[in-house]
C-alpha positions as CSV (number, residue, x, y, z in Angstrom):
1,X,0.0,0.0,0.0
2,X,1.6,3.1,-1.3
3,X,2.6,5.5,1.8
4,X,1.3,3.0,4.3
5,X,2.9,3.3,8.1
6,X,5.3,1.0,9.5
7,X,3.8,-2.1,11.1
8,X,2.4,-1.9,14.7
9,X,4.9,-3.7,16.4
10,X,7.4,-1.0,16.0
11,X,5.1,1.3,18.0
12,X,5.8,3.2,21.4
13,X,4.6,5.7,23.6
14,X,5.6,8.4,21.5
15,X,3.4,7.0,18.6
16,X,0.1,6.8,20.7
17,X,1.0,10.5,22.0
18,X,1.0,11.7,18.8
19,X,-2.1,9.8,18.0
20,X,-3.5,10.9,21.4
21,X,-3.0,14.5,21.1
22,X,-4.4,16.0,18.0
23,X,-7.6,13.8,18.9
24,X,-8.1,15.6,22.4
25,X,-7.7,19.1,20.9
26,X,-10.0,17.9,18.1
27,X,-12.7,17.0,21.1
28,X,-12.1,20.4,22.9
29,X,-13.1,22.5,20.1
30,X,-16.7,21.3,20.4
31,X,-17.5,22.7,24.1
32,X,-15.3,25.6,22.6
33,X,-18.2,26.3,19.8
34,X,-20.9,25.7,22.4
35,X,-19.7,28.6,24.6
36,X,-19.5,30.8,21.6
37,X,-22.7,30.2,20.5
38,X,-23.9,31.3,23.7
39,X,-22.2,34.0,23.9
40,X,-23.1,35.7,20.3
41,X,-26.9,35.7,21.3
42,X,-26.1,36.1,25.2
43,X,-27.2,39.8,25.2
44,X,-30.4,39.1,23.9
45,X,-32.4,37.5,26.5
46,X,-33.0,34.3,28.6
47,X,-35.5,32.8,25.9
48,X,-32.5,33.0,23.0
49,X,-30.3,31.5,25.3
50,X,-32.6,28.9,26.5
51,X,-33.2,28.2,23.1
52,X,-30.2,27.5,21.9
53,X,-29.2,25.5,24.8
54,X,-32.0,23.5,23.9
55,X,-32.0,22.7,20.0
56,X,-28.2,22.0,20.5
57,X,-29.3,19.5,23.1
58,X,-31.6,17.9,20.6
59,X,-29.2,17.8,18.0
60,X,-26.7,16.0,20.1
61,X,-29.3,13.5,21.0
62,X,-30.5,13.1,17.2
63,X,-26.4,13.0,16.3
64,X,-25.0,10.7,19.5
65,X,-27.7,8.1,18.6
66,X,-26.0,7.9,15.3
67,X,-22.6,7.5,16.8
68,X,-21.8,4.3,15.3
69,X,-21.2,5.5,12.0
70,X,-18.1,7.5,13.3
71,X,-17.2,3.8,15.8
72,X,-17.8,1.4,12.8
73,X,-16.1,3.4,10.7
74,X,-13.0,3.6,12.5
75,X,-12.5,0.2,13.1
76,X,-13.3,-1.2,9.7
77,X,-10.9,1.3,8.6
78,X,-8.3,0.0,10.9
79,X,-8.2,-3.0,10.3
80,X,-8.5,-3.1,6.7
81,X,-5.6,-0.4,6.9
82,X,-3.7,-2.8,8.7
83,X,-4.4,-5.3,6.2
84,X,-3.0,-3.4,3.6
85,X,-6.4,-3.5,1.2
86,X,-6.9,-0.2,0.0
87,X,-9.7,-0.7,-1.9
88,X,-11.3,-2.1,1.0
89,X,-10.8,1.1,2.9
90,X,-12.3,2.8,0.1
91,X,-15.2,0.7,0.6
92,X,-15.4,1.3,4.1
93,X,-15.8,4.9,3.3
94,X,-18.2,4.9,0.4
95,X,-20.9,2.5,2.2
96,X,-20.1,5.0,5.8
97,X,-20.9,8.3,3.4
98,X,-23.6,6.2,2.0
99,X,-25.6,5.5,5.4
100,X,-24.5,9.6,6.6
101,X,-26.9,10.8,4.0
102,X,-29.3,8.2,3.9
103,X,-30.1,9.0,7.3
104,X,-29.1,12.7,6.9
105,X,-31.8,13.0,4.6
106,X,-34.6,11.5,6.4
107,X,-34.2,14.0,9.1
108,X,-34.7,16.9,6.7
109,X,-38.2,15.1,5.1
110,X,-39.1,14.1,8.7
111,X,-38.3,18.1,10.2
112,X,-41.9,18.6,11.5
113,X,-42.5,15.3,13.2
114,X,-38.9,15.2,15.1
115,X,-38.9,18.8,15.8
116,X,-42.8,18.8,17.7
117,X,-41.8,15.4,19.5
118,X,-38.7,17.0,20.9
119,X,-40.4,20.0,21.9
120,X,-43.5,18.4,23.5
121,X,-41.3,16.0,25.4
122,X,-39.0,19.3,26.7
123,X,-40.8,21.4,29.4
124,X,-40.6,25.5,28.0
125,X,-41.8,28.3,27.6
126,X,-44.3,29.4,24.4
127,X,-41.1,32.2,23.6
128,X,-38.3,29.6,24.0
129,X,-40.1,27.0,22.1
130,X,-41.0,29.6,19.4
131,X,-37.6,30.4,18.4
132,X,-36.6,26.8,18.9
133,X,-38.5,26.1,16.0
134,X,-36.8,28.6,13.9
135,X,-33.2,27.4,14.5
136,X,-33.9,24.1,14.5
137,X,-36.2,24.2,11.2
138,X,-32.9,25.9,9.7
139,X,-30.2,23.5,11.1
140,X,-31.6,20.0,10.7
141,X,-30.9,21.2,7.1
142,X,-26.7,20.4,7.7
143,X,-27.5,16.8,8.5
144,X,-26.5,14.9,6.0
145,X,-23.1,17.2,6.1
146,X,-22.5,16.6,9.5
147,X,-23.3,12.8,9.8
148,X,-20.9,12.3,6.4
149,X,-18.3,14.6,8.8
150,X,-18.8,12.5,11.2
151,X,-18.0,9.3,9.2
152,X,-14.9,11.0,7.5
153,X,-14.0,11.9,11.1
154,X,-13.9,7.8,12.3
155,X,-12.2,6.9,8.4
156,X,-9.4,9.5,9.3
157,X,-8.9,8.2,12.7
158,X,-9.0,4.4,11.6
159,X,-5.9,5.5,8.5
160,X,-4.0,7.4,11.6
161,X,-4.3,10.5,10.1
162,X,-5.1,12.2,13.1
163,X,-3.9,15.8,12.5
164,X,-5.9,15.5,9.3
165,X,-9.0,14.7,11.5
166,X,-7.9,17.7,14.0
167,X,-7.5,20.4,11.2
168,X,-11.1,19.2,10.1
169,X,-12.3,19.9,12.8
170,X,-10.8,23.4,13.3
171,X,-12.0,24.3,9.8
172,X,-15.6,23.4,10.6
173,X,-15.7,24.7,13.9
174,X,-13.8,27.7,13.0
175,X,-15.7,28.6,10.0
176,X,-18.6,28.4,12.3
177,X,-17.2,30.7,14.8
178,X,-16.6,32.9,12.2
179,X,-20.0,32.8,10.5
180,X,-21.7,33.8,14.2
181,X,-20.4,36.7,14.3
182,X,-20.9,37.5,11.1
183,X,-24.3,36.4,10.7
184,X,-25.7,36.5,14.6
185,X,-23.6,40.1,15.8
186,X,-22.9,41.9,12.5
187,X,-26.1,41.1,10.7
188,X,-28.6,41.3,13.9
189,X,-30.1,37.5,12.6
190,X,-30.1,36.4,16.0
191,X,-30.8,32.5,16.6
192,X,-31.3,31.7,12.6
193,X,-27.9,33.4,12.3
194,X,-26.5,30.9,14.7
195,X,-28.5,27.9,13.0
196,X,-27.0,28.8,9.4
197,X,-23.6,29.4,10.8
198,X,-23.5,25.5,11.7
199,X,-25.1,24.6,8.1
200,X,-22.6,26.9,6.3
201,X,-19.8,25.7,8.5
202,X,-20.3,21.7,7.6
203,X,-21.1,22.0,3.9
204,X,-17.6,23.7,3.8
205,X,-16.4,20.7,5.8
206,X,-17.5,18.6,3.8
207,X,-15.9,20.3,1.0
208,X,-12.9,20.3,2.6
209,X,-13.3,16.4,3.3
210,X,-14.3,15.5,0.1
211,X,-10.8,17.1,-1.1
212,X,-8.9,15.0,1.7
213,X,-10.3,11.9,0.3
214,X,-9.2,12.4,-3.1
215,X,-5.7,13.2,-2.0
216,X,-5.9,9.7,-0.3
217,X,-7.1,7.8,-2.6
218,X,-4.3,8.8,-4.7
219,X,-1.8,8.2,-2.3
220,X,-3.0,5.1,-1.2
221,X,-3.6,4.3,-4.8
222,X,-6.9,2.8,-3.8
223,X,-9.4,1.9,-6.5
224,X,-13.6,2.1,-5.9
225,X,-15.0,-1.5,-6.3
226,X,-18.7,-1.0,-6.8
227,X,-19.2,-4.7,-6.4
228,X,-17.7,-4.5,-2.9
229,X,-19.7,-1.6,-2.0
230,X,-23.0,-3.4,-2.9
231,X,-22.1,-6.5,-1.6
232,X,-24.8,-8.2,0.4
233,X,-22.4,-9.7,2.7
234,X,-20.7,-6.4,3.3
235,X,-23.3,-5.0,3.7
236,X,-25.4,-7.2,6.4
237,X,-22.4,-7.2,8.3
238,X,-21.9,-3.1,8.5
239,X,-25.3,-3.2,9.5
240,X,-25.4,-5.9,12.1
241,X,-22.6,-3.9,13.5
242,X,-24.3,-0.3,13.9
243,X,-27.4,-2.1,14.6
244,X,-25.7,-3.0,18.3
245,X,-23.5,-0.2,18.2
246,X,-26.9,2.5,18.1
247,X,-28.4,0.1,20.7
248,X,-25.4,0.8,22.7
249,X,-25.7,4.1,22.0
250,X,-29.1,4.7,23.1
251,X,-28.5,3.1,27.1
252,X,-25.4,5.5,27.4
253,X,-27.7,8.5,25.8
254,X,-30.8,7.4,28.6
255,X,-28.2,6.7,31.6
256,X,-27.1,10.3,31.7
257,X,-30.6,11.7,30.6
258,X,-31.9,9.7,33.8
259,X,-29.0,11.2,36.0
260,X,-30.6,14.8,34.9
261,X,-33.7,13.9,35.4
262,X,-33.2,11.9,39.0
263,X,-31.3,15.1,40.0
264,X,-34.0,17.8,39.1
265,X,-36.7,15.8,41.0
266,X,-34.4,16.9,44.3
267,X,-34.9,20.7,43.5
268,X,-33.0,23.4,41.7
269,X,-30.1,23.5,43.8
270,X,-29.0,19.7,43.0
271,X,-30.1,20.2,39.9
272,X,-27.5,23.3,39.7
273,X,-24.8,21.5,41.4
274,X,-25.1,18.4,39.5
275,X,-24.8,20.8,36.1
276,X,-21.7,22.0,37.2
277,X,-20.1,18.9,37.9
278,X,-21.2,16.9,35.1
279,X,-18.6,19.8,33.5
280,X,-16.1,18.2,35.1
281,X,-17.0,14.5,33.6
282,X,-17.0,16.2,30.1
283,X,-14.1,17.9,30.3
284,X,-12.1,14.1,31.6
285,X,-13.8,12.2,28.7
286,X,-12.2,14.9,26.3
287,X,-8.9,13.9,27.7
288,X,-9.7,10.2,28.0
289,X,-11.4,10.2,24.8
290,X,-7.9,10.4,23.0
291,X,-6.1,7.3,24.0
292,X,-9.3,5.6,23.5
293,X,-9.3,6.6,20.0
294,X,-5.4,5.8,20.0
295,X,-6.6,2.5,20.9
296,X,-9.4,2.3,18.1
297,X,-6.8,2.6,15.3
298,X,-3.7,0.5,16.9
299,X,-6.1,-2.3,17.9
300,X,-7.9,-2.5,14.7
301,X,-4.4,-2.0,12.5
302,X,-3.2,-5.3,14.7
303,X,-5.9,-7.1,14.1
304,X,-5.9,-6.2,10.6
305,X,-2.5,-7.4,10.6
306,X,-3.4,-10.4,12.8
307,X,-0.7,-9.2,15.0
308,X,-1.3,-10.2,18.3
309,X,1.7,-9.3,20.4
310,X,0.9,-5.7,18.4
311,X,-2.5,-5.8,19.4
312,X,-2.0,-6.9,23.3
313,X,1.1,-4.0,23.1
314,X,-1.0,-1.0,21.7
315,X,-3.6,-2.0,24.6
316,X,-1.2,-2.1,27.5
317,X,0.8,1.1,26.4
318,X,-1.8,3.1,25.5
319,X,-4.1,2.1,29.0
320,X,-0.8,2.8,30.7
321,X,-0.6,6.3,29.7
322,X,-4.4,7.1,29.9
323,X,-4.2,5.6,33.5
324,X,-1.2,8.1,34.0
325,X,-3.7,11.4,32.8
326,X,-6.6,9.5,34.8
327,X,-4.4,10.4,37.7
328,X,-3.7,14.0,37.0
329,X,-7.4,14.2,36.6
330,X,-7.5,13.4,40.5
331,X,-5.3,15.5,41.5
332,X,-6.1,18.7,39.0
333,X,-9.8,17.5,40.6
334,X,-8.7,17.0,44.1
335,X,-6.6,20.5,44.1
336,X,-8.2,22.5,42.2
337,X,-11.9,21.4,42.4
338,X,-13.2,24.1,45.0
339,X,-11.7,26.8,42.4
340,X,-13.1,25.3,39.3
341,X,-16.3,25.4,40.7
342,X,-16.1,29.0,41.6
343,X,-14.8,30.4,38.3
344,X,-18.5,28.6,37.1
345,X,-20.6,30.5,39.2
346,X,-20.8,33.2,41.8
347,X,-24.1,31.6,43.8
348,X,-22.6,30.9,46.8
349,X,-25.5,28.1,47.3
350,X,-24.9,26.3,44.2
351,X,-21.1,26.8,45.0
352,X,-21.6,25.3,48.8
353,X,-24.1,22.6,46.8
354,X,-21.8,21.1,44.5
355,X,-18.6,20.8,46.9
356,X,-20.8,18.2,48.8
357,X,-20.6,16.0,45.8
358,X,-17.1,17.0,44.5
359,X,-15.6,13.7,45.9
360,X,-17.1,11.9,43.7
361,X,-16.2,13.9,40.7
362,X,-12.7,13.5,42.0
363,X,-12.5,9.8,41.7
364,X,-14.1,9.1,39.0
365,X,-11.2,9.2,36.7
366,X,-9.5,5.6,38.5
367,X,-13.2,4.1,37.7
368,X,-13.8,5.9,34.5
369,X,-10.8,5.3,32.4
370,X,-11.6,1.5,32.2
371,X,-14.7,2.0,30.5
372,X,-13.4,4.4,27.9
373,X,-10.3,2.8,27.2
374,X,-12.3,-0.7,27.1
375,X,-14.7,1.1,24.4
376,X,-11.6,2.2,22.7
377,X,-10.3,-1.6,22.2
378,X,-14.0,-3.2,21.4
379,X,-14.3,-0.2,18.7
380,X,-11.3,-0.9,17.0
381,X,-11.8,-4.4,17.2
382,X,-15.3,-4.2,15.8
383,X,-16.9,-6.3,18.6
384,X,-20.2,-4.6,18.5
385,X,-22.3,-7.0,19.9
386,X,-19.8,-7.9,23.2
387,X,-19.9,-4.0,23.4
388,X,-23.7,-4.2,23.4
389,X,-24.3,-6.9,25.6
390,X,-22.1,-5.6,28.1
391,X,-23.9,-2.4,27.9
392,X,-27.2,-3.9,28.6
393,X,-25.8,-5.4,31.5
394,X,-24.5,-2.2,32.8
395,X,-27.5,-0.3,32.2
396,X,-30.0,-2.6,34.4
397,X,-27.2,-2.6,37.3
398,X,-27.2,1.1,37.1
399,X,-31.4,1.4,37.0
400,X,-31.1,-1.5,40.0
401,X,-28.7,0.2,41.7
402,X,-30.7,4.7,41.2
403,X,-34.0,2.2,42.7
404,X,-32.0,0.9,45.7
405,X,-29.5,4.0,46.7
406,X,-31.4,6.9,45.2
407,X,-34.3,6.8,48.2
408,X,-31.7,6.3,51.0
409,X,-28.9,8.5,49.9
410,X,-30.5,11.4,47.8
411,X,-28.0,12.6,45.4
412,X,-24.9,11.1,46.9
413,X,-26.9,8.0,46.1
414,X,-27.6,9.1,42.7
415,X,-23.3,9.7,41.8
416,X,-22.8,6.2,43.2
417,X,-25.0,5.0,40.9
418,X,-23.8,6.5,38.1
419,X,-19.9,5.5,38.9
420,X,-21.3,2.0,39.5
421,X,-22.3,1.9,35.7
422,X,-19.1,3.2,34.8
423,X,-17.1,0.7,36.7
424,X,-19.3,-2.0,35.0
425,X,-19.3,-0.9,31.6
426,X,-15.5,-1.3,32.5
427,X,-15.8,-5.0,34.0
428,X,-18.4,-6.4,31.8
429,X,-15.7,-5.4,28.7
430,X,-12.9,-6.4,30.7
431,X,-13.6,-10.1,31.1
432,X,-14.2,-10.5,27.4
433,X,-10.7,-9.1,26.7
434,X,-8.4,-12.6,27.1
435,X,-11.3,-14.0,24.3
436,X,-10.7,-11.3,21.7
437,X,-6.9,-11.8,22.3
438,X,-7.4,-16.0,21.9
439,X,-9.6,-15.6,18.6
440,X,-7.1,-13.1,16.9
441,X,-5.3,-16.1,14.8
């Protein structure tokens, strides 16, 4: 394969840095865009704020529920990267694009039907839900765009081309940064100028991705095999796999959607205080996040290679190093905690409300990083139905474990919950490992 990577065995800690790295910076640009979306229509009034708050929340929803696209890709890049078949990575791509606007383009014909469900089933007010409407009528008109960024995004992770991915991702969300001023500030459109901002900003990413693609193709010297594409087999199989990928999906979508929810039934203050902390679990998957993509591509290149000493060394290097930031987390958390929560807000109540719970923000990177990394290796290694499985299992401990510890322990009863199903997405993944090592032949 013309300007393929040396083989995995060769690979050290350097290598999954340098995968790690541009991926993490790549996931912070997303809150990044969030805050400045806010803050282009924060002088306006509560209602544009709260509406924007909320059709992003509904897009996430809509978008994280089609996750798998970016998880399948990756991993059947990966490994048939690592098999050195580029026309198979080629066909990875065309059936991923092919599913992006497939489903991209029902969610334009079915606007009116997903936008009145998600607003009936969302508590606001008539002016919030009002201009809700508006934005989101406007930016369900990107989807196709960003589902096929999304997919381009797991290709480019599975071919390693991680600073690829990360100047993507600065494009689009920097073109949309730009386009919110221009349109939202300089043009007085408010929350439509926001909503076009994002369309404008992944059409031109998916410009710009379309462009990467044929520069790969060349390098790679890759060849599109209709036959392949259309294959029956092929196809039942990617399929099969984002089947129990999006079932996955949907209990991690619901677990923290029932965290919310559990927390507002105890009153505005926990509800607050839970908010703010929750910052603190987003911000750690962000770091996380990156060695578990590092282990997406280096497990499914090993395996493409049916490399097994690669494959068991990418997993213990690149679990050792996101154990080592796991730590920091605890201590950044453990120091620095009271502070963080301060520089949020200025209530002294919410402040006084959310140290009660910081402990459990500060240890939940030890029981955390399991379950990410663990992702990581099952992604890469295309196990969606072990991923699945172990999911379900997780998700009925966790609802066992909110019906038993909820009603004696309130919201300190409510975090151990929730670290419970992390530790046993972690577990349930675990104990499949030593299998997926023995069948890897």
């Amino acid at each position: 394969m013309t300007g393929r990577r040396p083989p995995l065995g060769g690979h050290h800690y350097s290598k999954i840095w340098h995968l790690a790295l541009p991926l993490i910076l790549a996931n912070l640009t997303v809150p990044l865009l969030g805050m400045v979306d806010t803050a282009v229509i924060g002088n306006l009034s509560a209602a544009h704020i709260g509406s924007v708050a909320l059709s992003s929340m509904i897009f996430s929803f809509l978008f994280w529920s089609l996750a798998f696209i970016r998880f399948s890709a990756t991993g059947l890049t990966a490994q048939a990267y690592g098999a050195d078949t580029p026309d198979e990575v080629f066909t990875v791509l065309s059936q991923t694009l092919a599913v992006s606007i497939i489903f991209g383009t029902i969610f334009i014909v079915s606007e009116q039907p997903i936008v009145s469900l998600s607003l009936f089933l969302v508590d606001s007010t008539e002016k919030v839900e009002t201009l809700a409407r508006e934005y989101m009528g406007i930016r369900i008109l990107c989807a196709p765009a960003t589902l096929a960024n999304i997919g381009v995004l797991g290709w480019l992770i599975g071919l390693q081309k991680v600073k690829t991915a990360l100047a993507l991702q600065v494009l689009i969300n920097g073109v949309n940064i730009v386009f919110d001023v221009l349109l939202a500030v300089q043009l007085e459109m408010g929350v439509n100028g926001v909503a076009w901002a994002t369309v404008i900003a992944q059409y031109a990413g998916l410009l710009a991705a379309l462009w990467i693609i044929a520069n790969t193709k060349l390098t790679l010297g890759a060849k599109v095999v209709w036959r392949s594409i259309v294959d029956r087999t092929r196809l039942s199989n990617l399929m099969g796999i984002n089947r129990d990928l999006f079932l996955r999906s949907i209990c991690v979508i619901t677990s923290v959607a029932m965290f919310t929810a559990q927390g507002a039934k105890m009153g505005e203050l926990v509800l607050a205080a839970n908010g703010i902390l929750i910052l603190f679990l987003s911000l750690l998957s962000h770091g996380l996040d990156g060695f578990a993509h590092a282990a997406e591509t280096l497990v499914g290149h090993a395996i493409g290679e049916k490399n097994r000493a690669g494959l068991r060394k990418a997993v213990i290097e690149s679990t050792k190093l996101a154990l080592f930031v796991s730590v920091a987390y605890v201590c950044l958390y453990g120091a620095l905690g009271n502070y963080i929560i301060s520089a949020i807000t200025d209530i002294k109540a919410v402040q006084q409300e959310a140290a009660k719970y910081l402990v459990w923000v500060v240890i939940a990177p030890l029981i955390s990083v399991w379950a990410f990394q663990l992702d990581g290796i099952f992604i890469g290694a295309t196990r969606a139905k072990e991923m699945r499985n172990a999911m379900f299992v997780s998700f009925f401990a966790y609802l066992l474990c909110i019906l038993v510890l909820v009603p004696i322990f309130e919201n300190h009863g409510l975090w151990l919950a929730f670290l419970i199903f992390l530790s046993f997405r972690g577990i349930t993944l675990g104990v499949r490992y030593p299998r997926l090592e023995r069948e890897l032949t």
